[in-house]
C-alpha positions as CSV (number, residue, x, y, z in Angstrom):
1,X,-8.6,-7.8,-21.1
2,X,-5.5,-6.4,-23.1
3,X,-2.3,-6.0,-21.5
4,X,0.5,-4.2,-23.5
5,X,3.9,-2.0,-23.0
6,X,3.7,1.1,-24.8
7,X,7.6,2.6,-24.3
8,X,7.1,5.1,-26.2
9,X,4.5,6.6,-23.6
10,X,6.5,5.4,-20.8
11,X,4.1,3.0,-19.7
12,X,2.1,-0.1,-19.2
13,X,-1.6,-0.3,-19.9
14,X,-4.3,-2.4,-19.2
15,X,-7.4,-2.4,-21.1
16,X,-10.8,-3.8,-20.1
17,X,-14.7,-2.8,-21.3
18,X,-13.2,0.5,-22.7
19,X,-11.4,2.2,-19.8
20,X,-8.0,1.7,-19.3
21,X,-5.5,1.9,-16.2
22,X,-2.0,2.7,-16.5
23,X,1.3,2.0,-14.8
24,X,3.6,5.1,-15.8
25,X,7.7,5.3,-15.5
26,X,10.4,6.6,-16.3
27,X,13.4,5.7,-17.9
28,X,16.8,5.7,-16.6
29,X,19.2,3.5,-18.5
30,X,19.0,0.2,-17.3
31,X,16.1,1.5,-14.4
32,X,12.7,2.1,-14.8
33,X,11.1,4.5,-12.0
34,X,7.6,3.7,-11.9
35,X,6.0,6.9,-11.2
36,X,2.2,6.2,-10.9
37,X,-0.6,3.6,-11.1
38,X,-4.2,4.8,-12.1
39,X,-7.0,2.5,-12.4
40,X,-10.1,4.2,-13.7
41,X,-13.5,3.6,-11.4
42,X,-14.7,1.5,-14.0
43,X,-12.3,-1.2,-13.3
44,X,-11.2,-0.9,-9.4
45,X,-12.1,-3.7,-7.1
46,X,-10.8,-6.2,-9.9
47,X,-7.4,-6.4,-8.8
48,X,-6.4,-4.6,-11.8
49,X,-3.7,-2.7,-10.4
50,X,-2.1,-5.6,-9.1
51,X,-2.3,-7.7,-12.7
52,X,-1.2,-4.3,-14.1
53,X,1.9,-4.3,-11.8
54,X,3.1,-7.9,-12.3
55,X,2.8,-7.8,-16.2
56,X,5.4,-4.7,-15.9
57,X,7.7,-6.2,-13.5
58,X,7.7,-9.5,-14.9
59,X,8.4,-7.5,-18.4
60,X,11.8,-5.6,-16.3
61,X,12.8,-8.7,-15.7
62,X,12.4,-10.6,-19.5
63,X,14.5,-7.1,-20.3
64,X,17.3,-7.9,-17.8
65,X,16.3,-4.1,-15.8
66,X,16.0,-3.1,-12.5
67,X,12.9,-0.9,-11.2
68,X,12.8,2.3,-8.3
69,X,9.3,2.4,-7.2
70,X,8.7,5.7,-6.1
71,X,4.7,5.0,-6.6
72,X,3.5,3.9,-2.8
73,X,1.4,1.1,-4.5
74,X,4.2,-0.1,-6.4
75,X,5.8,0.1,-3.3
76,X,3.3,-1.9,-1.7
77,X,2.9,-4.5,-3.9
78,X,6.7,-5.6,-3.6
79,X,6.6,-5.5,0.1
80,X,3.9,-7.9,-0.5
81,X,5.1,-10.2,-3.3
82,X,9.0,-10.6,-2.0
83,X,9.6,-12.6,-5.4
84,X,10.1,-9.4,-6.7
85,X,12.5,-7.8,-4.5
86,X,15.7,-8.7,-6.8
87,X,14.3,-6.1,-9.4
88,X,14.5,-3.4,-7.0
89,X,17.8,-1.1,-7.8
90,X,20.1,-0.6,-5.8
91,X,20.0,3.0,-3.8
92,X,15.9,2.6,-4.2
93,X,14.3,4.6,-1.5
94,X,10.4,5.2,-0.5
95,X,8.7,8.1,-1.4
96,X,5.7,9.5,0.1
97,X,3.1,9.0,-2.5
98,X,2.3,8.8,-6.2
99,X,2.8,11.5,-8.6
100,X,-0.3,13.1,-9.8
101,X,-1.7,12.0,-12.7
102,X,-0.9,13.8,-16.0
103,X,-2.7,13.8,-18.4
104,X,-1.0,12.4,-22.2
């Protein structure tokens, strides 16, 4: 299992028996708005998205950033792991769902 930061895609990967999920953002200043969180079928039920999540908030907080979840399970996730809540920005406000996926 590979975990890695690819900023110049805009987002976190996780790689495991050849598929790969993704956490996807985007970048305002000293904010990252995470967008969208896709785990392929190949690798749900592992908790993925959740090991996925904490390796890019724990890598916001190394940078000294903040984070807008506007992705619900981003959103989820901090509700349930309150260690995180300092991270959030200021102004940060739910939104309805994920993006859709796009393909790069």
């Amino acid at each position: 299992m590979e975990l890695v930061h690819k900023p110049e895609l805009s987002r976190y990967e996780l790689s495991a028996g050849g598929a790969t999920a993704v956490l996807e953002y985007e970048s305002e200043g000293e904010v990252l708005v995470f967008t969208h969180t896709f785990v392929p079928e190949a690798l749900r039920g592992q908790n993925i998205a959740g090991r996925l999540t904490r390796f890019a908030l724990d890598d916001v907080r190394q940078a000294g950033k903040k984070v807008r979840p506007q992705c619900s399970y981003t959103q989820l996730f901090l509700r349930r792991h309150p260690e995180y809540a300092p991270l959030q920005a200021e102004g940060a406000t739910p939104a309805p769902a994920c993006a859709l996926p796009r393909n790069r």
